[in-house]
N, C-alpha and C positions, 0 to 999 in steps of 0.2 A: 879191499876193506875186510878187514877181522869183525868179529862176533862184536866184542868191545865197543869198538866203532860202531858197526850196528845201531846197537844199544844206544848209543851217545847220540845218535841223529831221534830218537825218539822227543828227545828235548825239544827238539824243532815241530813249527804246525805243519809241515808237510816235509811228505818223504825227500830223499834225494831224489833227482832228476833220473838220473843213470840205472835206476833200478830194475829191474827185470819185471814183469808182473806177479809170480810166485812172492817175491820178494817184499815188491808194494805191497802185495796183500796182507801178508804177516805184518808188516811195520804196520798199515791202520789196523790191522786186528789189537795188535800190542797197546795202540792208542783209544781201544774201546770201541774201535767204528767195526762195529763186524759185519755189519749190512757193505757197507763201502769195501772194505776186503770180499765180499762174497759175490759182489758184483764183479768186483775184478777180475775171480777166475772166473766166474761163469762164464765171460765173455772170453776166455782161453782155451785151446782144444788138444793142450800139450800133455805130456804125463806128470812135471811139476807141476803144473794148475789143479790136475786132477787129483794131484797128492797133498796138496794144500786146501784144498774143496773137501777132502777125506777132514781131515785136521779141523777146519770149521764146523763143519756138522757134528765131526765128534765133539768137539769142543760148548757147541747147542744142546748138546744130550740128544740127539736123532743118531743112534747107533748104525738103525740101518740105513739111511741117508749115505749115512759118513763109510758103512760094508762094501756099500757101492761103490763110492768115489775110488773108495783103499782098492776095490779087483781094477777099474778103470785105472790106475795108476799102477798096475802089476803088484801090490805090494798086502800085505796083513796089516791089520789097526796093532799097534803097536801094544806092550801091557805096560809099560809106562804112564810118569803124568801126563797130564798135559804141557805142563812148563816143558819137560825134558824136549818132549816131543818139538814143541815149537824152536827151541834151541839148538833139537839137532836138524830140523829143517834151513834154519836159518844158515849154519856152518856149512850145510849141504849145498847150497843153492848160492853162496858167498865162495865155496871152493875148496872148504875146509877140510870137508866130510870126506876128500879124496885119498 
């Protein structure tokens, strides 16, 4: 699946099956359920989850929430948007970003 495609299952009331959880999350965040995406990862213990749990908090405005998840995730809060952000998670986590 491309980025494209992605996007195009947003149409739909529910994710694709085959998703990974990183994945599902962002697709219902994209859909407004940010509680439902936040559940997702929480119940994750991976470094994607962690770096999408970064991305949610930052995206709630809890900086330091989201400081946390970003060291749990090895990684820095990005100075981009937030769109890009979620964009380049998505290509990342789909294969793209390789």
């Amino acid at each position: 699946m491309q980025l494209d495609e992605f996007r195009g299952t947003l149409k739909a009331g529910e994710p694709p099956r085959a998703l990974a959880a990183p994945l599902a999350a962002l697709w219902h965040e994209a859909k407004g359920d940010w509680a439902r995406a936040h559940e997702i990862v929480q119940a994750e213990r991976s470094k994607a989850a962690a770096r999408v749990h970064a991305y949610l908090h930052r995206k709630e405005g809890d900086s330091a929430n989201a400081d946390y998840w970003y060291a749990r995730a090895s990684t820095e809060r990005p100075s981009g948007t937030l769109d890009n952000e979620w964009q380049e998670l998505v290509q990342q986590f789909l294969g793209e970003g390789k």
